[in-house]
N, C-alpha and C positions, 0 to 999 in steps of 0.2 A: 199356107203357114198358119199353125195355130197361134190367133189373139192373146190367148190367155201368157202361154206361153214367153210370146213377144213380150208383154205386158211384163210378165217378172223379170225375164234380161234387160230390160229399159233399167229397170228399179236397182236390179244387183248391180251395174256397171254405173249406172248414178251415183249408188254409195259407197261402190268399193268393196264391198263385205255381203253376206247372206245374211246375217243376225242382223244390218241395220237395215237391210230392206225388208225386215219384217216389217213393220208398220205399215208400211206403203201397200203392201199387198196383202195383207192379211192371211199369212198362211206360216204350218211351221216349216222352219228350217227344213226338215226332211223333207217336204212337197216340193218347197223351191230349190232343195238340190235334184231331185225328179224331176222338175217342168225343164230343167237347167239342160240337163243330160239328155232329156228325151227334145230340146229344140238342136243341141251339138251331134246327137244320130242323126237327124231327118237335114242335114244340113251337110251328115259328113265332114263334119271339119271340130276343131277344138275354137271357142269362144274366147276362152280363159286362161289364164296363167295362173296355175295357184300356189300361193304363198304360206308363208306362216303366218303372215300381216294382214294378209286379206289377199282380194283376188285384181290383177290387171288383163287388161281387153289384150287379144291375141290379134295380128294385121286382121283376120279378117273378123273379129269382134268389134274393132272399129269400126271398120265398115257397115258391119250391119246397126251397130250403134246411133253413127250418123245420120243414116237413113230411119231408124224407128223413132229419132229427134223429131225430123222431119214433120212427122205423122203423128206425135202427140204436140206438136206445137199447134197445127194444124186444127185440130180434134177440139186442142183448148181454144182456140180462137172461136171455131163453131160453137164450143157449149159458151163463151161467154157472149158472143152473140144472139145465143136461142135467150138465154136468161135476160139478157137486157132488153127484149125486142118490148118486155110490158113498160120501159121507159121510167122505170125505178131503178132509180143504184140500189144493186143487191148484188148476193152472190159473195164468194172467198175475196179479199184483198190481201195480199202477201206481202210485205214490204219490209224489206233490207238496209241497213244503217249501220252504226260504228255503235258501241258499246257506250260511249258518252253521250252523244246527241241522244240516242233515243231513249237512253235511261233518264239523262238527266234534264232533255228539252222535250221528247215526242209524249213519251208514256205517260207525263202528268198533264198534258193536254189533252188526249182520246178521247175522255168520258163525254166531253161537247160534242163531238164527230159522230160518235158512237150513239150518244140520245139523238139525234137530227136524222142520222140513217143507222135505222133498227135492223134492216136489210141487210147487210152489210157484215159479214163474218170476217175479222181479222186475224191475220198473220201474222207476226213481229219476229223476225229475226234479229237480234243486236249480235254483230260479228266485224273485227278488224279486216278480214278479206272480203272482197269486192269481188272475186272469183265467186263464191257463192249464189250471188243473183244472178253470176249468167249458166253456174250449174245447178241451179235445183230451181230455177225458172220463176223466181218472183216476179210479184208485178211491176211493182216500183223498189229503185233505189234510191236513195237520200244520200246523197256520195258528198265528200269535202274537195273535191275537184270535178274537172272537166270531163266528160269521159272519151274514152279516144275509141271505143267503137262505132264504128258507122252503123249500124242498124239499133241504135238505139238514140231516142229523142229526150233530149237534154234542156232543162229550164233551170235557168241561173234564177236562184232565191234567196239568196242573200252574202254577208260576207262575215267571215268569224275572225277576230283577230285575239293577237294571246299577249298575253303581259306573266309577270314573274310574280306569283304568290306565296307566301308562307303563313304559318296559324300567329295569331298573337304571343300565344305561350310561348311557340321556335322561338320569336325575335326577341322575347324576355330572357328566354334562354342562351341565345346564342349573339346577341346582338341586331342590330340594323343596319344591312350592309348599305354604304353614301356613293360607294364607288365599283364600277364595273370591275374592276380589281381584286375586289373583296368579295367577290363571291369564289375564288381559291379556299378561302378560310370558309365554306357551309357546306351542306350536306345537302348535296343537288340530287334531285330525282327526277329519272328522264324514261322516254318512252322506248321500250324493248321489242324487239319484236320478235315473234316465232317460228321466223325462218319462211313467213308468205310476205307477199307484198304490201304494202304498209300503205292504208286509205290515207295518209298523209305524207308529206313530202320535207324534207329541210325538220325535221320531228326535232331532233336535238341542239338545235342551236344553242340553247345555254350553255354549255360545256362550249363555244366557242367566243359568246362575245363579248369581247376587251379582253381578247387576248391576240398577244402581237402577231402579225403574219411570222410562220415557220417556227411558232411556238407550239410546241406542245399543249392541244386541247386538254381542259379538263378532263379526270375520270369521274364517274358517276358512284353517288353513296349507294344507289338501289336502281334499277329501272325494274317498269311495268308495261305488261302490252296494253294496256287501255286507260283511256283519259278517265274514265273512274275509279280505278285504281290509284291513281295519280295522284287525286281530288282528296278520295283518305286516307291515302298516306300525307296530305298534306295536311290537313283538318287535325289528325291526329300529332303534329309536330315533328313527323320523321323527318323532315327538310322541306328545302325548296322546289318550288315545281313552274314550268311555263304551261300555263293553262287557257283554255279560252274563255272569255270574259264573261260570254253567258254561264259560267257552272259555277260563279262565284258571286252574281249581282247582289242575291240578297243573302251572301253569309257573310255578316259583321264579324265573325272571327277572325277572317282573312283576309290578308293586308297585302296590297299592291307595293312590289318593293321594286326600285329603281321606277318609277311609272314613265320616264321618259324613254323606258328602254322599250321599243315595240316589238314581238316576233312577225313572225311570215303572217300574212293575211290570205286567208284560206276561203276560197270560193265554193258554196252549198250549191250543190245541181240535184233537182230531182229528174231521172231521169226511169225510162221505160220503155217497151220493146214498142215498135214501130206497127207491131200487128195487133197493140192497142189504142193506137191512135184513134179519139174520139169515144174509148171506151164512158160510158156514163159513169163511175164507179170513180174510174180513173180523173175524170174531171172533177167530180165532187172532193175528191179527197187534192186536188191540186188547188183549187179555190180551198177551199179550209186553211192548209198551209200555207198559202198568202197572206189567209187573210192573220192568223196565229203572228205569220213571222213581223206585219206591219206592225201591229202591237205593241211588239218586241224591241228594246233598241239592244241589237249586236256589236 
């Protein structure tokens, strides 16, 4: 069976589509409709379902899907182990996260990580789905829970708790709500989601508390799928937001309201595939984060 071949069905059934596995392979559409068609003759069989939307794996496109996983999981373990063997963290880090933490706590930390190992070519994904590290094969994820795969090792690093914010200007505007009650009368903005599973969990509780059991929860003035989004729409006076504490420490604009009201406390796990255990790469960058998050008061 031709490599090359394999190599681009890996890539197309990755992404779904021919035009986005261009990058990956570097070739045009027309070649990787060719490589496509000439591994589906030598094969005898159809790979693909194709669509208007793009293309889905056919029973036995999974199959052979799974197995060519297999072998680039493999491949990548080898080449990260030939590169490590000189005992310098070097080589790609790819690393997966939510659109808040890593906008608003990771990215303005890297420059230190980054000067200390020069080696080291990073990846940054910020993405609400958590599906994403375990299909497009990052090294580390930075998740706001536990994670419930067993082949993946998991380090509880810290804990994020949320409180209820608005801008100074909202609450000149609209008043200062004294009672759980009174947030009926504002203009709540809550987290939406885009129809994937949501890196957090209990997201909306303000639209629920202090209001009586089998009352009717609040409705929401806006929602948005990301805690940065969230953040300016709050900044900018759209309304109220439950935020976590770190995206607000040092902006004096915004104001802690009801502070005796606490949301869900959310557990940070860095975690990573098992066939990186003891990676050097992978430890440098988990010591940094430790050492980042003690600093930190969350």
């Amino acid at each position: 069976m031709d490599w090359d071949r394999l190599k681009t069905f890996y890539h197309v059934a990755s992404c779904g589509s021919i035009s986005k596995a261009i990058p990956s392979v570097n070739l045009s559409q027309s070649a990787i409709t060719r490589q496509i068609q000439s591994l589906e003759n030598s094969l005898k069989t159809k790979l693909f379902k194709r669509h208007p939307s793009g293309l889905t794996l056919t029973e036995q496109g999974h199959i052979l899907y799974d197995e060519t996983e297999k072998i680039f999981v493999d491949l990548n373990s080898i080449e990260k182990k030939i590169i490590e063997y000189k005992k310098i963290p070097s080589g790609s880090l790819s690393i997966n996260t939510t659109v808040g933490f890593g906008s608003m706590w990771l990215s303005p930390r890297l420059n230190e990580f980054v000067q200390e190992y020069p080696d080291i070519n990073m990846k940054l994904n910020y993405s609400e789905d958590e599906q994403d590290m375990l299909r497009q094969d990052y090294d580390i994820g930075i998740w706001m829970r536990r994670p419930k795969h067993l082949d993946l090792i998991s380090k509880h690093i810290a804990n994020i708790k949320y409180h209820i914010y608005g801008s100074s200007h909202y609450i000149n505007e609209m008043g200062m709500p004294l009672r759980r009650s009174e947030l009926n009368n504002h203009r709540l903005i809550t987290y939406g989601t885009t129809g994937k599973p949501s890196p957090l969990s209990d997201t909306n509780w303000l639209l629920r508390t202090g209001v009586r059991k089998g009352s009717a929860i609040r409705k929401p003035h806006m929602t948005i799928n990301n805690l940065y989004g969230l953040l300016v729409a709050v900044e900018t006076g759209v309304g109220l937001a439950a935020l976590p504490d770190y995206m607000v420490q040092h902006k004096a604009h915004l104001v802690k309201i009801l502070p005796d009201i606490e949301g869900p406390t959310y557990e940070v796990h860095m975690v990573y595939h098992e066939n990186l255990r003891g990676s050097l790469k992978i430890v440098a960058f988990r010591d940094f984060l430790e050492k980042k998050i003690k600093q930190w008061r969350f």
